[in-house]
N, C-alpha and C positions, 0 to 999 in steps of 0.2 A: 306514661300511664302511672307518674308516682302515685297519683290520688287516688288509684283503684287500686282492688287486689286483683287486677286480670292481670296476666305473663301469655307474654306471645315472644315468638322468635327474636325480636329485633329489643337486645336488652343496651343501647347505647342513649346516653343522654345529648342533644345537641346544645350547641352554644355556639351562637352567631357570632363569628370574628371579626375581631374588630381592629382597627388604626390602634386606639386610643389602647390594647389590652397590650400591645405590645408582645415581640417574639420571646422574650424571658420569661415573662411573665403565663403566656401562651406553653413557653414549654416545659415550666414549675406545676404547670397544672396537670397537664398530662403525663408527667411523671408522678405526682397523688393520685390522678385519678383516670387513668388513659388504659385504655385494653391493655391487660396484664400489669397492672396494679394492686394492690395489696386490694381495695376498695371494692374492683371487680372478683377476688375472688369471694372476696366478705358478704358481698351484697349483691354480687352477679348482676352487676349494672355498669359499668363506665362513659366515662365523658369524651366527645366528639366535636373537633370544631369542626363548621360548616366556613367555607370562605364567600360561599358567595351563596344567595335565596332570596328568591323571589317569594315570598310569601302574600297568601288572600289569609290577610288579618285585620281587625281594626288596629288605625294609629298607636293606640296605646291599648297596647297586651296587659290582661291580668294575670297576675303572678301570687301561688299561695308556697310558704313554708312547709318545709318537708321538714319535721321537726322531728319525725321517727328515727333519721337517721341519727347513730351518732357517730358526727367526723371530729375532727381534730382542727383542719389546718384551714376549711373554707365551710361553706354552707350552701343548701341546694334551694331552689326555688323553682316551682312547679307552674307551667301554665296553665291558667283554668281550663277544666275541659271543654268548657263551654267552646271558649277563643281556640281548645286542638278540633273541634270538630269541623267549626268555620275552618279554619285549615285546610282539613283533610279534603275538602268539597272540591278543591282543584286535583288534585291526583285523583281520588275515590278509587284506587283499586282495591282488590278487595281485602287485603288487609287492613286499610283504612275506612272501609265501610263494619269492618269485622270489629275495629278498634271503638267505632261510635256507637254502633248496639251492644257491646257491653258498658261503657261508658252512661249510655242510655238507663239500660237495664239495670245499674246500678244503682239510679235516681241523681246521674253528675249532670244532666243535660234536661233541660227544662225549655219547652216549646218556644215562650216568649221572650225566654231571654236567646234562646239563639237564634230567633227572628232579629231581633236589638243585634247582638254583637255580627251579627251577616248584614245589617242591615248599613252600620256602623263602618265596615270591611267596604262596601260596595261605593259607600259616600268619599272615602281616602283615599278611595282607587280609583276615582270615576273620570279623572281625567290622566290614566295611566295606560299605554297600551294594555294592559290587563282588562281593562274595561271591557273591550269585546267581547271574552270572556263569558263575562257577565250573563248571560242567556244561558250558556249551558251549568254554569254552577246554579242560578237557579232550579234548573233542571234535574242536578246530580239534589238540591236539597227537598226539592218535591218530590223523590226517594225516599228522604231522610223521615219526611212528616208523614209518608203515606205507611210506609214498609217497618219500621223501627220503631217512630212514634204514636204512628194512629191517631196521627189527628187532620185533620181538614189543613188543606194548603193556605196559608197566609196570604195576605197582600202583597207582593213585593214588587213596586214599581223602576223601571231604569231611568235613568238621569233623561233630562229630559232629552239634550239631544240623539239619545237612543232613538227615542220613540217615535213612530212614523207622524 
């Protein structure tokens, strides 16, 4: 939630681990910026790897600059909200539904572009066991436009060999 001023419970930032980031490097970071770092008390935020996630995102994430912060030793980049809402549409409990209406509310989430990047998520996925999926995130985001956004539900058709 860097791009907002909302604060909810869960004040950690994730970072997908990688091969390539390597254990050194992996644990130079977390000691800058790992629960109980100088950073988290600064900023009452710190950094989390995740090792393994399945994410409902399109192929290529949008990423903006958190330029508020000032660090020293790395630099943060934020996911567009757009791309955390698509996200959230597979879990949608209710922190994550909590996190899209303020998010919404804010003016970070715009009807047709999160139609585009859901629509974008569904096409990278669609021959991925996640695919099945598919009908109930739907579902979780005709919530999204009914309940949050107030607007008329979109077109959104499944690949073809979904469809009967």
């Amino acid at each position: 939630m860097l791009q907002c001023d909302y604060a909810r419970g869960t004040k950690d930032g994730d970072i997908l681990g990688s091969a390539t980031l390597g254990q050194a490097a992996e644990d130079q970071l977390l000691s800058l910026a790992g629960k109980g770092a100088d950073i988290f008390a600064q900023f009452r935020i710190y950094v989390d790897i995740v090792r393994s996630a399945i994410l409902f995102a399109p192929q290529t994430l949008i990423f903006h600059p958190v330029s508020d912060l000032k660090l020293r030793n790395f630099s943060i980049e934020a996911l567009d909200a757009t791309d955390v809402a698509v996200s959230k549409l597979k879990r949608f409990k209710p922190d994550d539904i909590a996190d899209i209406r303020e998010m919404a509310k804010r003016g970070f989430i715009e009807h047709k572009r999160l139609i585009s990047r859901f629509e974008a998520a569904m096409d990278f996925l669609s021959t991925s066991a996640q695919a099945e999926d598919f009908p109930r995130y739907i579902s979780k985001l005709r919530i999204v436009e009914r309940d949050i956004l107030g607007v008329p539900p979109a077109d959104i058709e499944l690949p073809l060999w979904m469809q009967d």
